[in-house]
Each structure stands twice: as C-alpha cells, then as structure tokens.
C-alpha positions in Angstrom: -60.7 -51.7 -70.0 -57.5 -52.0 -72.0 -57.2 -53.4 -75.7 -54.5 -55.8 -76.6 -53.9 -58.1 -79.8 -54.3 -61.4 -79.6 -51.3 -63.5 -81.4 -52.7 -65.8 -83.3 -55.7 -63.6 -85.0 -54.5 -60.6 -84.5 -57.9 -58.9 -83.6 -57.8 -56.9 -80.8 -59.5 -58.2 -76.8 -60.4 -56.5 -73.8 -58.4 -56.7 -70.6 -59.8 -55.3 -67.1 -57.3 -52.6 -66.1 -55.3 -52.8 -62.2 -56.7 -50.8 -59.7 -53.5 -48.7 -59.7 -54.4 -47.4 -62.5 -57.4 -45.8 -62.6 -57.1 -42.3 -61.8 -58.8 -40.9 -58.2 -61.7 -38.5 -58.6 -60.8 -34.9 -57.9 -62.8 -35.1 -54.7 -61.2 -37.9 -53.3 -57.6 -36.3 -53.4 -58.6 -33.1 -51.9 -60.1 -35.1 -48.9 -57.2 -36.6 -48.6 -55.2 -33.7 -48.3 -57.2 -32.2 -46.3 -56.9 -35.4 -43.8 -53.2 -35.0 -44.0 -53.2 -31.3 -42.8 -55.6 -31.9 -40.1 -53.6 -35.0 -38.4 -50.2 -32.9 -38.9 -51.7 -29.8 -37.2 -53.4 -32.3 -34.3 -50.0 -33.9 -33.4 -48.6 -30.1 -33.6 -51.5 -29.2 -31.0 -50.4 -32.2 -28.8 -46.8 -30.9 -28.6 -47.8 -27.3 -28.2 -50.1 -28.9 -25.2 -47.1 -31.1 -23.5 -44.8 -28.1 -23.6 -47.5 -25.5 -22.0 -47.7 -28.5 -19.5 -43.9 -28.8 -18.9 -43.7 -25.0 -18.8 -46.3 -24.6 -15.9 -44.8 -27.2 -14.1 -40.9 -25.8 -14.4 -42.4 -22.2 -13.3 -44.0 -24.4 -10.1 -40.6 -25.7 -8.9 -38.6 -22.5 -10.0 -41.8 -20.7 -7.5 -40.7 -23.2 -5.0 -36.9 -23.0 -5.1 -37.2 -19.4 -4.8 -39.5 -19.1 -2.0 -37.2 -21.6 0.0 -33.7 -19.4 -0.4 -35.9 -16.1 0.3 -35.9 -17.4 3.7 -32.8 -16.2 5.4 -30.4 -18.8 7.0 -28.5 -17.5 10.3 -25.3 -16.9 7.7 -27.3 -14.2 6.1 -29.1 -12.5 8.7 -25.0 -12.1 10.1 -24.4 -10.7 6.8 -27.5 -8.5 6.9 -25.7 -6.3 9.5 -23.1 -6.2 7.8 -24.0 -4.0 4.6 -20.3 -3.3 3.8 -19.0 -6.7 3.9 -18.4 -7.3 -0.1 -16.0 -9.7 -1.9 -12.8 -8.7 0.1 -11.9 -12.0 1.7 -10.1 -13.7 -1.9 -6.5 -12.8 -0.3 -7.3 -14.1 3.2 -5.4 -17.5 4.8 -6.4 -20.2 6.5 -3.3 -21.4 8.0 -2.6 -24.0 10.1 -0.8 -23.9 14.0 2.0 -25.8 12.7 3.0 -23.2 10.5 2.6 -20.8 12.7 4.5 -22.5 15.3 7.8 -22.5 12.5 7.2 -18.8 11.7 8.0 -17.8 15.2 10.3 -20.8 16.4 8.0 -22.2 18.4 6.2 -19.2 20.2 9.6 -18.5 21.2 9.5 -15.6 24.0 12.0 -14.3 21.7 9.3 -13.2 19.0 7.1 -11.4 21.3 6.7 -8.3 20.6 3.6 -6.8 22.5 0.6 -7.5 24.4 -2.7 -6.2 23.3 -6.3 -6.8 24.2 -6.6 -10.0 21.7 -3.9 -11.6 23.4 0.4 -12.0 22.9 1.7 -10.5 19.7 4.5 -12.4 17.9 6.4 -11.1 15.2 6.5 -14.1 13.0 8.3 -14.9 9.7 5.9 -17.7 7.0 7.0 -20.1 4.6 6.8 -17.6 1.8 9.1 -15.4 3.1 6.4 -12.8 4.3 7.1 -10.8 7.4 3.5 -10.7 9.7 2.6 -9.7 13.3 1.1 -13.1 15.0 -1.8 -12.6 17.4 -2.5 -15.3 19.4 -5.7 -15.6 22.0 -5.7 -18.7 24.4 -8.4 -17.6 26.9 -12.1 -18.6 26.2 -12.7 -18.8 22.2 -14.2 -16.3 20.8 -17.7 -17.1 19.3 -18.3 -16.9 15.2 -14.7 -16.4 15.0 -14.6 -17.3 11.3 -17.3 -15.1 10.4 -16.4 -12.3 12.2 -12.6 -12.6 10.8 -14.1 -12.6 7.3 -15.8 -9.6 8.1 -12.6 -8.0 9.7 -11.3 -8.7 6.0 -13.3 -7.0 4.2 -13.0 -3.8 5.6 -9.5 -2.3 3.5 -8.2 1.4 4.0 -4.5 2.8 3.4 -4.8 3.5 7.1 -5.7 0.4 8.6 -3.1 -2.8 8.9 -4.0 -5.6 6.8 -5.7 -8.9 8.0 -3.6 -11.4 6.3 -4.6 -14.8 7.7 -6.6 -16.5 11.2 -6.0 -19.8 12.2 -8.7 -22.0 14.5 -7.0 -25.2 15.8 -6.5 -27.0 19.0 -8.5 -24.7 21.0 -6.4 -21.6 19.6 -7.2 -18.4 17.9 -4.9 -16.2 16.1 -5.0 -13.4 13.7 -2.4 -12.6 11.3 -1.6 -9.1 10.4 1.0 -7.8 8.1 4.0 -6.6 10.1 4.5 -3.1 10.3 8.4 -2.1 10.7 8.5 0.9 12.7 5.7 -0.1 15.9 3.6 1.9 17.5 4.2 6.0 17.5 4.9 5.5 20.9 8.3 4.4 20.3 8.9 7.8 18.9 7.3 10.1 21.5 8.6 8.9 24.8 10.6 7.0 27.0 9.9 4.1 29.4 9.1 6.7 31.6 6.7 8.2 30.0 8.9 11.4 29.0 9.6 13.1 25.6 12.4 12.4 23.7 11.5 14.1 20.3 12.3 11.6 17.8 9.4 13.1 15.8 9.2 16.8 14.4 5.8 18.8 14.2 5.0 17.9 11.1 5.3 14.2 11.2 3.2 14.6 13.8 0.2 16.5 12.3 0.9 13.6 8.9 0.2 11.1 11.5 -3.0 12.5 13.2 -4.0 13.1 9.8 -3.5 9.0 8.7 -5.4 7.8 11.8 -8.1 10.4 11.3 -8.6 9.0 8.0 -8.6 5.4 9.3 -10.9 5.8 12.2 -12.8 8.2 9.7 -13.0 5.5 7.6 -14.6 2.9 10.0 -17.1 5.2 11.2 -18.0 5.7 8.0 -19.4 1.8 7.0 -22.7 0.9 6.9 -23.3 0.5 10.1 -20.3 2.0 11.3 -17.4 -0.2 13.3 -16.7 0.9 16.5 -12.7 1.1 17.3 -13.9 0.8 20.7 -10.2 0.1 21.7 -8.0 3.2 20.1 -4.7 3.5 21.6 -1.5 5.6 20.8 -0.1 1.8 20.6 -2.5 0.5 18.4 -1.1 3.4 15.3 1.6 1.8 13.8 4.2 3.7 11.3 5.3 1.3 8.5 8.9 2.2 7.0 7.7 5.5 5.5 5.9 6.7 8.8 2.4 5.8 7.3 -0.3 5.6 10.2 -1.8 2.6 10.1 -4.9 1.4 12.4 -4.5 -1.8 14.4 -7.0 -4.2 16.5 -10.5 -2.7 14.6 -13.3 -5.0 14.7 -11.9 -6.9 17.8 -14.4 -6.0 19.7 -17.1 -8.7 19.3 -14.1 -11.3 19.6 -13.5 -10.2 23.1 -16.0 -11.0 26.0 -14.3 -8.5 28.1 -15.7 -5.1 28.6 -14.0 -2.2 27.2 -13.6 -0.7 30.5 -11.9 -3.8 32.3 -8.4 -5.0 30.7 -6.3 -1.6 30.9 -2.5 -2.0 31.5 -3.0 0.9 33.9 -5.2 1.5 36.4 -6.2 5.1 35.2 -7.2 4.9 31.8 -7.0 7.8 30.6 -7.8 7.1 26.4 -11.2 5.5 28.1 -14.1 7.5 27.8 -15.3 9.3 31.3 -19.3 8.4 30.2 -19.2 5.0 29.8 -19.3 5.1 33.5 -22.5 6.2 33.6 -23.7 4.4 30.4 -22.1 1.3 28.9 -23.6 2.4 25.1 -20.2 3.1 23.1 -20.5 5.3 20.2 -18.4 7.2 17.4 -17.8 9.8 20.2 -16.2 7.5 22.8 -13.9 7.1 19.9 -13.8 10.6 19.0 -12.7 10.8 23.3 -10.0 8.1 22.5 -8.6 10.2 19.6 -8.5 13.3 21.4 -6.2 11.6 24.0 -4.5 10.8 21.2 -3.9 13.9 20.0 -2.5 15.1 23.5 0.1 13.0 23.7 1.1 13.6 20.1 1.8 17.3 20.7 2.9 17.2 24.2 5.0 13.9 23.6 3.6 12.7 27.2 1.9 9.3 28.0 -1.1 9.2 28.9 -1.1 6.3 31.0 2.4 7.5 32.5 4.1 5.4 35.3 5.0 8.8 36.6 0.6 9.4 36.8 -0.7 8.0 39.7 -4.0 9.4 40.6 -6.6 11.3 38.4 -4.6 15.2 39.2 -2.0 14.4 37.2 -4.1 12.8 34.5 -2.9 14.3 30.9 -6.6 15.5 30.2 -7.1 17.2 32.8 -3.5 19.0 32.9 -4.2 19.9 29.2 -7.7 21.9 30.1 -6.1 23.5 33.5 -3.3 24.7 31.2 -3.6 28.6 31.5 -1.5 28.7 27.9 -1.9 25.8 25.8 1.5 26.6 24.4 3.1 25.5 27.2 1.9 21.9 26.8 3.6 21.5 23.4 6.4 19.6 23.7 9.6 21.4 24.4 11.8 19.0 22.2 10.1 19.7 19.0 11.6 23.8 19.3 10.0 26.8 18.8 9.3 26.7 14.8 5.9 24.8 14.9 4.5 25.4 17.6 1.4 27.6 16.4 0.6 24.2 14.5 0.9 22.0 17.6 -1.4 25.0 19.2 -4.1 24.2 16.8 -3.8 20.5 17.2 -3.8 21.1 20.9 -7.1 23.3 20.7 -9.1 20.4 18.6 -7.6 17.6 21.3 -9.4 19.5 24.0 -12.8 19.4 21.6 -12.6 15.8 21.3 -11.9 15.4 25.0 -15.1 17.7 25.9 -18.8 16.3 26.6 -19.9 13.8 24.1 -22.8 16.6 22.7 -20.1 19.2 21.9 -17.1 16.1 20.3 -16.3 16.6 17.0 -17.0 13.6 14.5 -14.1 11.6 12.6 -15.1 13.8 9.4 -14.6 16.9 11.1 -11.7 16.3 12.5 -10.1 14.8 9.3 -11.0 18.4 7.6 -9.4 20.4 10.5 -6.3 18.3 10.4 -5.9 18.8 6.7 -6.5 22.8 7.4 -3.8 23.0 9.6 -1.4 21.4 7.4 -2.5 23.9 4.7 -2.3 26.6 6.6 1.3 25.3 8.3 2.6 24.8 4.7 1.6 28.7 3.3 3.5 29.6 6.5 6.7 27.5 5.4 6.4 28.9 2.6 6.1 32.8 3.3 9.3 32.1 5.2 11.0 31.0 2.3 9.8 33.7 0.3 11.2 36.4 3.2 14.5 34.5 3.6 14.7 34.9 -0.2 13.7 38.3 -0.4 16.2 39.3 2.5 18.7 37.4 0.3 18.6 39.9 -2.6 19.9 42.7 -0.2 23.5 41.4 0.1 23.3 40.5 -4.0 
C-alpha cells in the first residue's frame, strides 16, 4: 500500500501499489538468471552441433574429390614416364600453317635446306623477325604428337637445339627449331665426295666432340633416359660461335619407321651392328653412333662416303685394321695435333667395340675433357720452350 492525502481533509488514504513496483524476491531473480544462461548456452550447443555436422559432411566430399583425381587419367600415366618433364613448355608456339607457309614463301624449294628422318627441313623466317629451321612431316601423322612435342620441350641443354614451336593442321606436322647459322659439322670436314678439306683445326674438333658428348650425356642422363636413337655427324649443328648443338632428339616415338630402315645410304655405317641381332636400342647403340662420330671427326672422312660401296671400305673397319692409328688422322689438320687426334682416335675405337666393353656418355665426356687438358699443358710447355729459347739471342 501507498499513502496519499486526500484534498479536501487532508488526512492521509491508502492506495494499492502497481505490480511494477513491488520488488522480486531474491529467489526469483537468480532463477531467472539462471534460465537466461541456460537457453544462451543451449542455442550455443545447437551451433556448435550444426558446424560439427557441416564439418563431417565437407571432410566427406573433400574424401571424395580426392579419391576421384588419385585415379590417373591416360594424360598422367604419359606423364608418369616421363619423370623429367617439368614446367619447360611456357616459351613453346602453337603456330598455325599459314604462317608457316609466309615464313618460307610458300614451301618454296628455295628454303630447303636438308632432309632428315622427320621429314623436309626449311629454313624459314616468322613474323617476329626470328630466324628458325621448319620441319615438316607429311607421311602418316604421328600419334600423341602434341604430347610428345611438349615433352621434346622440356628437355633444355646448351648442347641441344631448341624446340621453338609445332604446328598440327590440315593433316600436317611440323616442328620448329631455332636456326642454327653454321649447319651440320659436315660442312666443315668434307667435300661432296666424301673427302677432307680441313676447314676445322684439331682443337675445334676435340671442343666439338666435347659439346655433343655433353648433349647426348645429357639425354642419357633423364629419368628414364631418351634415346638419340638417330645420332648423325648431320644432326651436330655449329651455331655462329662453333657451339655443338644436338638436333632431332626425342624423334623417335614420332616416327613409325624403324631405326634401321630410312638411311640415305645403303651401308649405314653410324647404325649399330647388334641391332641386327636384337632390335632393343640402348645408351650403347648411341655410344656406337658417337664413336662413328668421332672417326669422322679426326679423320675428316664420311662415313657413309659415295666413294664406300661395300662393307671393306667401311670407315669402322679401316679404323680397327689401321696398323698405326696415326695414319688415320687427317692429313689436312698438319702434324702439330696429332697426338690429340690419336687419343680421340683410341676412344672412337672403344665406342665402336662390343656393346659390353662401350664406354657410357659420362665417360666419354670425362676423357674428352682430359684430352683437352692434357693438349692445353702441351701448348703451353711449347710456349714456355719457345720463350726460354728466346732469351738466348737477348
């Protein structure tokens, strides 16, 4: 109750208070509280609940997702066999026959400048201005061309000629390399006969053996290793400093053809003499390939000679019938080097003998590199005597 004056006698009356206003027992608020608390903390269980839930089912279709991309497509069991195949193709163009057609006027016979086992070689000039070497296959198209150009990419070495481009159109394949100035060393060992003419010294010689060592090295060397499977004095290229550079590696699985069939001679003589009895090609058929290599380096002789035509005159075998090995060195190159073409000789003949006894790529790398250390101390004892034998007239 509430007192309040009356007006008019001025003696106080009783007035029932609001229910407002009378104060909740002690009891009754702590209840209340207490009620609070427990709805907040149930609505905080609820959400707690729905995210466990959404959770659970997130790490179900995660589960799922990655169980599907664990199964390999056919792209990535390719890639499987491939280990070495990285992030190498950024540079590589997809170009288009019509351009092609304008960087060599129209496939003009004009442009061609070679034949290899892909197909006519063009030299080719593109719309950038970039000078490139145009091979173009129009026989039966290669299978998984793309993917095995990509791959081709990939593999990069200062002794091996850059892939620049491909192009797939109108039942055409081509493959665009960068050009290389100075063409095969061929050019530079003998004539169209097949005869020295010494427009190389001994030492560019042994720098060039030593540059496709290192590029074939290098090929042998990826995981699994690539095969040349086609190595040819005309497929090392000298740029405009006389750099060896590899051509046509990883052509092998873009040709149907077997190794063995497609020579531009009848005798062969870079092929190697086992595959007739086994058609398994290995780092040592290569090895074989380079030791022919090496032969016609020192004696500045073609193999394949028009001037060869049956097996006795077959540069191999005259090399391993010679009674002196110095008398196979050739005679243009004079008399100042030839203990270094000796030694060059001596390691041809190991990569020329039966596959068990061949060298491998990393061998023959190191014995290259020894000769040239051990021909540059020489050059350089001469100096010293000429200098010495100078002070006596000083």
């Amino acid at each position: 109750m509430a007192a309040s004056f009356d007006g008019n006698s001025g003696v106080p009356t009783l007035t029932p208070l609001q229910q407002n206003d009378v104060k909740k027992p002690r009891k009754q608020r702590v209840a209340a509280i207490v009620g609070g608390v427990g709805a907040a903390l149930l609505v905080v269980g609820f959400m707690v609940l729905v995210y466990v839930c959404l959770m659970r089912v997130k790490r179900s279709i995660r589960q799922t997702s990655d169980a599907e991309t664990s199964v390999p497509s056919p792209s990535a069991e390719l890639d499987r066999t491939y280990p070495y195949a990285g992030d190498g193709t950024q540079n590589l163009r997809q170009l288009a026959v019509l351009e092609l057609k304008h960087a060599t006027n129209n496939f003009s016979d004009s442009n061609i400048i070679g034949e290899g086992s892909f197909g006519l070689v063009y030299m080719g000039l593109l719309q950038d201005g970039s000078m490139v070497t145009i091979k173009r296959h129009l026989h039966t198209p290669a299978q998984n061309f793309v993917h095995e150009v990509k791959h081709i990419a990939r593999v990069h070495h200062r002794h091996l000629v850059r892939l620049v481009g491909y192009c797939e159109e109108n039942h055409q394949q081509f493959l665009v390399y960068d050009y290389i100035s100075n063409g095969n060393v061929g050019n530079f060992l003998y004539d169209s006969e097949g005869l020295p003419i010494g427009k190389l010294n001994m030492r560019q010689r042994l720098l060039i053996a030593i540059g496709a060592a290192k590029g074939l090295e290098h090929l042998h060397s990826l995981v699994p290793p690539l095969f040349h499977m086609h190595f040819r004095t005309r497929n090392v290229l000298l740029d405009e400093n006389f750099t060896a550079k590899i051509s046509d590696y990883g052509l092998s699985k873009l040709l149907i053809e077997d190794p063995r069939v497609g020579s531009s001679s009848a005798i062969d003589c870079f092929l190697d003499p086992e595959l007739n009895r086994s058609n398994h090609f290995s780092a040592g058929s290569d090895v074989y390939s380079f030791g022919v290599f090496l032969l016609e380096l020192t004696s500045g002789h073609e193999a394949n000679s028009r001037n060869q035509s049956n097996a006795d005159q077959n540069l191999v075998l005259q090399a391993k019938r010679s009674s002196d090995v110095g008398d196979y060195v050739d005679k243009t190159i004079g008399n100042q080097t030839v203990d270094t073409a000796k030694e060059m000789i001596e390691l041809a003949l190991q990569c020329v003998d039966v596959s068990e006894r061949r060298p491998s790529m990393r061998h023959i790398v190191m014995e290259l590199e020894g000769i040239q250390e051990r021909e540059i101390s020489g050059l350089r004892s001469e100096i010293g005597a000429v200098t010495l034998g100078s002070e006596l007239f000083t």
